[in-house]
N, C-alpha and C positions, 0 to 999 in steps of 0.2 A: 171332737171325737174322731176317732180315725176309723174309719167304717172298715180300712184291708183288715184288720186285725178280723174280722168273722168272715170264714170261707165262703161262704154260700152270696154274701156281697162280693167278695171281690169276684166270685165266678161268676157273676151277672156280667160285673164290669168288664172284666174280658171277653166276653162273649159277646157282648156289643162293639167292643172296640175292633175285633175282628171283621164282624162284618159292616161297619162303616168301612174299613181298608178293604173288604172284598168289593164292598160297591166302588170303590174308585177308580174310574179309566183306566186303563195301563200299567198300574198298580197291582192290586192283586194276581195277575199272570207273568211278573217281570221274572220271576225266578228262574234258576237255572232249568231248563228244557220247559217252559211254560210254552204254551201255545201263542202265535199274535192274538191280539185282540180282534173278534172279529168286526166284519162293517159295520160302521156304522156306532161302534164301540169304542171311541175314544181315539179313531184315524179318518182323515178324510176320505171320502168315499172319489170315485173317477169322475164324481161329478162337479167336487168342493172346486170354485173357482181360486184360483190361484194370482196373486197381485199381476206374478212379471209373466205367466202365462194364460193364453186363451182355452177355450174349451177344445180345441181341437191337437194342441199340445204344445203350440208354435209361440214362440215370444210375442209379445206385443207388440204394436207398431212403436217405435220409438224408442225400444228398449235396444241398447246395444246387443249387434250380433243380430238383428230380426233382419232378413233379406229387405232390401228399402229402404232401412231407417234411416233417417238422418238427425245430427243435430237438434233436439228439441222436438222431433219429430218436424220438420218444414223442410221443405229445399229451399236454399238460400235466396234471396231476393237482389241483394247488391252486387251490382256487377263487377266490383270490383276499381273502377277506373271510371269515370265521367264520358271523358269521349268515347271509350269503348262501349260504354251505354248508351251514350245516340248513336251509333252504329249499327251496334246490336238493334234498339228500335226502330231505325231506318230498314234493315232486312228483314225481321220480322213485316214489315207492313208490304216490302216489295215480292217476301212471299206470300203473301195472303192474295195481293190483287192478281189474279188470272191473266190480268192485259200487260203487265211487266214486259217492259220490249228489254229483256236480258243484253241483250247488244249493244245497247245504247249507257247500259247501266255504268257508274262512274264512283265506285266507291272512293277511289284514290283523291278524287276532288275535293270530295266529303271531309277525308282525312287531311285536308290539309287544310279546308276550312278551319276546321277544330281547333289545329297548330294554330291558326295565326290568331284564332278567339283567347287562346290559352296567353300568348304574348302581349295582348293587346288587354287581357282583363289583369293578368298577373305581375305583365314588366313594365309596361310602357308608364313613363313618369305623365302626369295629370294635371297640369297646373291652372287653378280655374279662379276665375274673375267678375266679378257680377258688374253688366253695365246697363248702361240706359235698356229696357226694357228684358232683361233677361240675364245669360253668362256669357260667359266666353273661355275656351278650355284649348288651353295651350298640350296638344298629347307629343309628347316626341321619345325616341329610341335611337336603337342603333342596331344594326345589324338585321339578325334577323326579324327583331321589334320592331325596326324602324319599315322594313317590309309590310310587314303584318298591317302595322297604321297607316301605311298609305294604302292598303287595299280597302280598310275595312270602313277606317271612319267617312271618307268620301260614300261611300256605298251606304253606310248607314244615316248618313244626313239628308241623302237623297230620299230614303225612305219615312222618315218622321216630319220631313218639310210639309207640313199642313196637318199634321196628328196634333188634334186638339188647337187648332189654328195657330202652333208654332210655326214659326220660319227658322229653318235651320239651312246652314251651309258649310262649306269645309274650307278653306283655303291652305293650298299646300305654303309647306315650309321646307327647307333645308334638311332639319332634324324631326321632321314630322310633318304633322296637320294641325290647325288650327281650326278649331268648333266654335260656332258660333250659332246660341240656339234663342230666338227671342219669342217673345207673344205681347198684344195689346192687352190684352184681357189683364186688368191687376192678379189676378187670384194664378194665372198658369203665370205669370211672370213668378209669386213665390213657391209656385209647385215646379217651374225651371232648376231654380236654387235651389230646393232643397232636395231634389233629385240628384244634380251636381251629376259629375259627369259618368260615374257607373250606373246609376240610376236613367238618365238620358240615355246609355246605352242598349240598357235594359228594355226600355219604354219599344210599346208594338209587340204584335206578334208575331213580323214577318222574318225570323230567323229560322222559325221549325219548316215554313212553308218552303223557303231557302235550301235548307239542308235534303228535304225530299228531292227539290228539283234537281239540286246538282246530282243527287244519288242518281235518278232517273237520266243523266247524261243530257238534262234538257235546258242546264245554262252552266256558263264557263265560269271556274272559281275567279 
């Protein structure tokens, strides 16, 4: 049955369908010179919080364009550079202590520590030999490597000769230094080996101590 066919039904039905469309937000006022809708009626009010703004009207922290933001909202943590980062953390600490005798300070020694860590972990050829009780590591360079290996490895054998009851020693060469790091103990005899020679490098923790001192002008690279 088709109910429009009787007047008095279809004027029900449009007179309901009207005012369903009057109840609807934004809707029923859209027409030409309608008034906006008021608060609260279908627009946020000064109060509705806003994703990329605050309540005070300012972007969020981290949203581009907020005064401050950065990246993900963080300031960046990597310095960019390795040695430039123990540097960086060496001033840092020698600003902090109040007793810094600035006079005495010697960043340039620092930095050239660094240089010759950098040649001696990244250039210098390694050649390592396991003998009666331990290894033995053949380090040799040229140039400015070969610099590097005679300052450091002599200086670092001095310092691990008795860490963990190793004996270690350096004997110069021509094209280098010769490492030679032993122990009685069976068990550091295979923790020698398997450290191998950047591992034995590595071993201690008197390189950080190191780096302060020479910062502090209080030993010669």
């Amino acid at each position: 049955m088709n109910l429009l066919r009787y007047p008095f039904v279809a004027s029900v039905l449009a007179a309901a369908g009207l005012a369903a469309f009057a109840a609807m937000p934004g809707l029923a006022q859209s027409g030409p010179g309608a008034m906006p809708p008021a608060m609260g009626q279908g627009m946020p009010g000064p109060d509705a919080h806003h994703p990329m703004m605050d309540h005070s009207g300012g972007a969020m922290p981290g949203i581009p364009g907020h005064p401050g933001a950065t990246a993900m909202g963080h300031t960046p943590g990597l310095p960019g550079q390795d040695a430039f980062g123990a540097v960086q953390e060496i001033v840092a600490m020698l600003e902090a202590d109040p007793k810094t005798d600035w006079s005495k300070v010697n960043l340039a020694a620092l930095r050239e520590h660094l240089i010759d860590m950098n040649e001696v972990v990244l250039k210098a050829d390694a050649v390592e030999k396991p003998i009666d009780g331990g290894l033995e590591i053949a380090v040799t360079g040229s140039g400015r490597t070969l610099a590097a290996i005679q300052r450091m490895i002599p200086a670092h054998a001095q310092e691990i000769d008795g860490f963990k009851g190793w004996s270690a020693k350096a004997t110069p060469r021509p094209d280098g230094v010769l490492l030679t790091v032993t122990a009685n103990d069976p068990k550091e005899v295979e923790h020698i080996r398997g450290l191998g020679f950047i591992g034995v490098l590595a071993s201690g923790s008197h390189h950080q101590r190191h780096h302060l001192a020479m910062a502090k002008g209080e030993m010669l690279h």
